[in-house]
N, C-alpha and C positions, 0 to 999 in steps of 0.2 A: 853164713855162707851155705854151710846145709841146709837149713831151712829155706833159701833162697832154690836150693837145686831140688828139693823137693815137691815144694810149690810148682814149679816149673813141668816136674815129672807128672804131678797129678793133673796140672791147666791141660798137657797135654794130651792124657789119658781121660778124661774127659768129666774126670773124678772132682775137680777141683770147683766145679761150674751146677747151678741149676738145669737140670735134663726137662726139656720138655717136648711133649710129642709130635711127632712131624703134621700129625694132624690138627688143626687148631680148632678148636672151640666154635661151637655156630654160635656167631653173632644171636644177641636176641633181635626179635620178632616184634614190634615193626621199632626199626633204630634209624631208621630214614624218611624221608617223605614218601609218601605216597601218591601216585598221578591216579585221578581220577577224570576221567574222558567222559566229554559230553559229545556225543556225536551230530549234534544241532547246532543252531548258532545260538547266542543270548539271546536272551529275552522267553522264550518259549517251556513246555512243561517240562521236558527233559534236565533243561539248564535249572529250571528252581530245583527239583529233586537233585540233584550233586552237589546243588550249593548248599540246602539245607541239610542235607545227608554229612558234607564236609564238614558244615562249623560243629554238627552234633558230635561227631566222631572223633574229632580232633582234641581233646579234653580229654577223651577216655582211652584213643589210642596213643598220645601223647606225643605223636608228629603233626609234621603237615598235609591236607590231603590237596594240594591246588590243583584247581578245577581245568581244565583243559577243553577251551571247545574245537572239536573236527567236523566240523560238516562237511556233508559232500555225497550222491548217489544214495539219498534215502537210506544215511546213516552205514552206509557199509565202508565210508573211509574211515572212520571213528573205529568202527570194528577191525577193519584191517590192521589198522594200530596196536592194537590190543592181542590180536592174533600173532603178529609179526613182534612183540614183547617178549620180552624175558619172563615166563612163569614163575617168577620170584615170590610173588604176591608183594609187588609194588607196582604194579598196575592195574587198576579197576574200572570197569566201565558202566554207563547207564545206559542198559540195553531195552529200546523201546516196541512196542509189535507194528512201529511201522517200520522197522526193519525184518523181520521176522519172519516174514514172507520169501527171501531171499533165502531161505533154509529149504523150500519146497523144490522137488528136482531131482532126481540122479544125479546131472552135470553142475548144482549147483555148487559156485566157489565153496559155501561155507557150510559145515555139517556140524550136526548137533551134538557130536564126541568132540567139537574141539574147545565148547565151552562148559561153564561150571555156574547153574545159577547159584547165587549167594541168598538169594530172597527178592520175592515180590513185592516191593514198596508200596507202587499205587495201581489202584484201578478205578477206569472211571466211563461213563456211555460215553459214545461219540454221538455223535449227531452234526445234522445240514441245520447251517446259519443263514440267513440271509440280513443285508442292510436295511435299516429301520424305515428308511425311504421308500421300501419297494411297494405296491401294492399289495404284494401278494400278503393275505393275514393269514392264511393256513394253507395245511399241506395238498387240500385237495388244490387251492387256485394254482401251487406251483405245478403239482400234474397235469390240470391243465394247459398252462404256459410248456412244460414241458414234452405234451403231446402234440404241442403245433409248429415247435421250433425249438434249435439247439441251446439246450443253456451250458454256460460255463462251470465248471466245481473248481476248488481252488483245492488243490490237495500237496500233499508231501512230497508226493514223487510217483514215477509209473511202477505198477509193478508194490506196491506198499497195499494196505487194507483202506486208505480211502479209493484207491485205485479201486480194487479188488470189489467195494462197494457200489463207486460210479456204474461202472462193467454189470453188475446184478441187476442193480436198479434200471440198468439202458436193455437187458433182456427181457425186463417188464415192460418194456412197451415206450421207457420215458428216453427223450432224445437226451441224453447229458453227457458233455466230454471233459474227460480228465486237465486241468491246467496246473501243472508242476509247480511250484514255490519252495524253493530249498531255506528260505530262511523264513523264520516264524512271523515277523513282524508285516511283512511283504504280502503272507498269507494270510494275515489277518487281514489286514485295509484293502485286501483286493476287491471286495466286493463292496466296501463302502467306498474307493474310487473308479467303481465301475469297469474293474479290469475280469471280472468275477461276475458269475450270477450267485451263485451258491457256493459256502465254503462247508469243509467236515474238519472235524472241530470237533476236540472236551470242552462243556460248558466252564472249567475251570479255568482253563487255557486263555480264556477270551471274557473273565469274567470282568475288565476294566471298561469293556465294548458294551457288556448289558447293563451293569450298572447305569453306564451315560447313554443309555439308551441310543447306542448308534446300531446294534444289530440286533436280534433276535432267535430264538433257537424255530425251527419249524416241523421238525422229528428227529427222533430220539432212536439209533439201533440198541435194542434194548429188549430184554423177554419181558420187563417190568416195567409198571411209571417209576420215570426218573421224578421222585419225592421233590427239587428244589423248582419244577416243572410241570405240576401234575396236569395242566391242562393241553400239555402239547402230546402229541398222541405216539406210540414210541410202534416198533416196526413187526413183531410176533403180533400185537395187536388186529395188525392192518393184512396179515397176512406173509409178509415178506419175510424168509429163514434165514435171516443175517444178523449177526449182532458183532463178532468181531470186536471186545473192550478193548479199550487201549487199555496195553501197561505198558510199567515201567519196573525194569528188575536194573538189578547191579549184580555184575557177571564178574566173572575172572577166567585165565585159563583154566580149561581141564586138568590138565597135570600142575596145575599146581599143589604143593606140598599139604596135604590133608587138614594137616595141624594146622594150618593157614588158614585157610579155606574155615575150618569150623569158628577160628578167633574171628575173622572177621563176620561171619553167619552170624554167630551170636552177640556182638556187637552190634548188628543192625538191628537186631531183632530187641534188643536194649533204647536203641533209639526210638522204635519203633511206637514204643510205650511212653516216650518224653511229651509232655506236656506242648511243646513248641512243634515235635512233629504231627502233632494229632490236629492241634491248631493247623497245620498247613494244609491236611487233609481236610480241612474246613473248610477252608478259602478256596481250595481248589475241588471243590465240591466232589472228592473222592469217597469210594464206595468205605464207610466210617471201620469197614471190617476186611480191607486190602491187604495186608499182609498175610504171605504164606512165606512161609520157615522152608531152611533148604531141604529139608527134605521132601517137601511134596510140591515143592515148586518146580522142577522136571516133569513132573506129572500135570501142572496146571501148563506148563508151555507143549505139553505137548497134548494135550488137550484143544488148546488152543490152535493150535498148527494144524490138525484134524479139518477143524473150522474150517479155518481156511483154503486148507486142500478142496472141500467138498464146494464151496465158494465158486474157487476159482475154475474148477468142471463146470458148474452150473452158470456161469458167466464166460465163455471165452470172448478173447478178444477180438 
């Protein structure tokens, strides 16, 4: 009976019970899936870099990263997502430089303290395609054709760096207007269904088109020859101050948790070295030496943004 009234006295004092702190333990890091956002549709560069990025990761982070594609406004709904996220670090995005341009601005929505790059995956020239049908076989006949009448570009969206390039290239003299394609596939065959004179376009991007010989590159923005290409003539060559690379990074909020932030960095940067990633950098004829580590990849987008700034002064609309 004592014993009984004892027990009772300590249950209630708080003596009789395991104490533990009102504060609980953080969960480890990553104990959930992970959403990775492609802000394009399938099929296009963005979309393979998340996918290949995901299966790599997922082994070593030992969640899931499922892919997520948001297209929409030259990738700024995909961003928006991401932004409008919880900085947990379970949300991750494939942030491309044809949204990037959307940074430039006073009044722009989105500013450069509100992301975190993790690293620069790929880099690759862009360049104008045309379909295998056309007459044009170099880039003098298409300035030609382009000095006498409007041709069509098939690009991302207004306001992006094929934009930004059409716009340069129309201050030199050539008549060309921007035609929006929000999904990759659409932007591809525009100009092999004749909705398109000229598309801009990574040669990686489009490498199923030159294989089967339905399109062709016809210059290259580029300070150098593009190596898988040497005979097309690239645009520092010819004169024209634009080269504008595409990338492609994987972002995260800025306030996300540091510690975060650096396990995933270096995680990519693990990937980065995988055998199956180097191979994709192959096939997608990316520059063999694309990766930059988070630390100096702030400095390579805003290098880049510079570009573009002086770009789009020297082109208005």
């Amino acid at each position: 009976m004592l014993s009984r009234i004892a027990a009772a006295l300590l249950l209630s004092l708080g003596l009789g019970q395991t104490w533990t702190s009102p504060i609980s333990a953080q969960e480890p890091y990553p104990s959930r899936p992970i959403t990775l956002i492609v802000p394009w549709g399938a099929g296009g560069g963005a979309d393979r870099l998340g996918r290949i990025a995901s299966k790599l990761l997922e082994p070593i982070l030992k969640v899931s990263l499922p892919v997520i594609n948001v297209p929409g406004a030259t990738g700024q709904t995909g961003l928006t997502k991401l932004i409008t996220s919880a900085p947990d670090g379970y949300t991750i995005e494939v942030m491309t430089a044809d949204t990037y341009p959307s940074f430039l601005g006073e009044s722009s929505r989105f500013k450069q303290e509100q992301i975190k790059a993790l690293a620069i995956m790929i880099q690759q020239p862009s360049g104008f395609f045309v379909s295998a049908d056309r007459p044009w076989k170099n880039w003098d006949d298409v300035v030609k054709a382009a000095q006498e009448r409007n041709l069509k570009v098939a690009v991302t969206g207004f306001g992006s760096p094929d934009d930004f390039t059409v716009r340069y290239m129309r201050s030199k003299g050539l008549k060309l207007d921007s035609v929006p394609f929000a999904e990759p596939g659409l932007r591809y065959s525009s100009i092999i269904g004749g909705q398109s004179d000229l598309l801009y376009e990574q040669a990686g991007d489009v490498r199923s088109f030159l294989v089967g010989n339905q399109m062709r590159p016809i210059l290259f923005f580029s300070a150098k020859k593009f190596e898988p290409f040497p005979e097309v003539p690239f645009s520092k060559a010819l004169g024209y101050d634009i080269t504008l690379p595409q990338f492609r990074a994987m972002i995260v909020r800025a306030d996300t948790d540091p510690a975060k932030v650096k396990m995933l960095a270096d995680n990519l940067q693990t990937i980065a070295r995988d055998p199956e990633f180097i191979a994709y950098l192959d096939q997608q004829m990316g520059d063999p030496n694309s990766f930059v580590g988070e630390t100096e990849a702030e400095k390579f987008m805003k290098n880049w943004l510079d570009e573009a700034r002086a770009v789009a002064a020297a082109a208005p609309k």
